[in-house]
C-alpha positions in Angstrom: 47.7 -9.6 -7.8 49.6 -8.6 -11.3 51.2 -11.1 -13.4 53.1 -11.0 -16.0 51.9 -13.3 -18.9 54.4 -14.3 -21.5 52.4 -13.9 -24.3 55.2 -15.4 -27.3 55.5 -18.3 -25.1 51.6 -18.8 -25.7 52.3 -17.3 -29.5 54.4 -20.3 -30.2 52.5 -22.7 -28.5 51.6 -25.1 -31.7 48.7 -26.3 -29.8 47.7 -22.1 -29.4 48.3 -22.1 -33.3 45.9 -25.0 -33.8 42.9 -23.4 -31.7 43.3 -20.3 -33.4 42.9 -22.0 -36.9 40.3 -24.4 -35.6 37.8 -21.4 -34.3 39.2 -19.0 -37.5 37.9 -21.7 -39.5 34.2 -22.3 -38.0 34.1 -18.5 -37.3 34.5 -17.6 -41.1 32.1 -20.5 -42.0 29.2 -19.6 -39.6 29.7 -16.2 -41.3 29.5 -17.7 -44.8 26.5 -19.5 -43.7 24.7 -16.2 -42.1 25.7 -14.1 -44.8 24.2 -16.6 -47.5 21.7 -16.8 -45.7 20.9 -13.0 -45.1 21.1 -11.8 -48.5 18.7 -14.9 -49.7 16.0 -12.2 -48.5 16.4 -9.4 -51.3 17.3 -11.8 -53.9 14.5 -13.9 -53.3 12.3 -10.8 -53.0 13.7 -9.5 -56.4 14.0 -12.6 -58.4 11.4 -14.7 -57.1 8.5 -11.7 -55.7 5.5 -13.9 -56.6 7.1 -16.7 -54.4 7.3 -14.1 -51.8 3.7 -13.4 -51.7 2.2 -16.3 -51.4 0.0 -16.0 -48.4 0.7 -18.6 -45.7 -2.1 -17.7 -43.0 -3.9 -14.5 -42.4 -1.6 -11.5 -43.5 1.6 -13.3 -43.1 3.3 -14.5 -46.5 6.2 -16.3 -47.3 8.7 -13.0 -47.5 7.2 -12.4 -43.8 8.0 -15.9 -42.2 11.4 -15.6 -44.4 12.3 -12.3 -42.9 11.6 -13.4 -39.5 13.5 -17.0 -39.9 16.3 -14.6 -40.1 16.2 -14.4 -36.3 15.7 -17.9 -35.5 18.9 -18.4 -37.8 20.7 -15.7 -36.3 19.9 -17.5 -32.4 20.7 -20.9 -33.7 24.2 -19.6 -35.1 25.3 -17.7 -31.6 24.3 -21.1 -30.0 26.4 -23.0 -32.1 28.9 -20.7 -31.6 28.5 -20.8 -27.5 27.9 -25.0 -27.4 31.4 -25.4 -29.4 33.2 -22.8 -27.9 32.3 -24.2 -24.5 32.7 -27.5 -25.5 36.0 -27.7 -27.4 37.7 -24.0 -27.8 38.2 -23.3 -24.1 39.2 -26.7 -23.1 41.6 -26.1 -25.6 42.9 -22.8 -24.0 42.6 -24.4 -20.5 45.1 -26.9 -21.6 47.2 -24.7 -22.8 47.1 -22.5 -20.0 47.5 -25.2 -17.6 50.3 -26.9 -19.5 52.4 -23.6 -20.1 54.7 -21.6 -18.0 52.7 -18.5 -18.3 54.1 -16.8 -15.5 57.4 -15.2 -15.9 
């Protein structure tokens, strides 16, 4: 079953217009946040090496446990990502989908 979706209808939509900022928004600042947080690794290994080496337990340091933080980051950011989407971005697209005349 085709349909035809009128896309400018949904374009227009103020309510489309605000969802779009709204995730625009926390998309750029989970980036921010991730890329801050990425590049702390060389600069922290450059400016601060002796910090870097300080042993922790066994052969693991603090650049190790830094470097591998960077996953657990990483994880926690798509799950903040998923947990608002899911919560807030696509009721919002629900309600305008459900509210519109999509269908030509």
């Amino acid at each position: 079953m085709a349909s035809n979706i009128n896309w400018a209808a949904i374009d227009n939509d103020p309510r489309f217009q605000a969802l779009h900022k709204k995730k625009t928004t926390f998309l750029w600042s989970l980036m921010i946040i991730s890329t801050v947080y990425y590049f702390l690794l060389p600069i922290g290994a450059a400016y601060y090496p002796e910090l870097f080496k300080i042993k922790v337990w066994g052969p693991m340091n603090v650049g190790i446990l830094f470097a591998l933080s960077e996953f657990v980051v990483a994880w926690t950011i798509a799950a903040v990502y998923a947990r608002r989407a899911n919560r807030q971005f696509d009721a919002m697209a629900a309600e305008i989908v459900r509210d519109s005349n999509l269908i030509k």
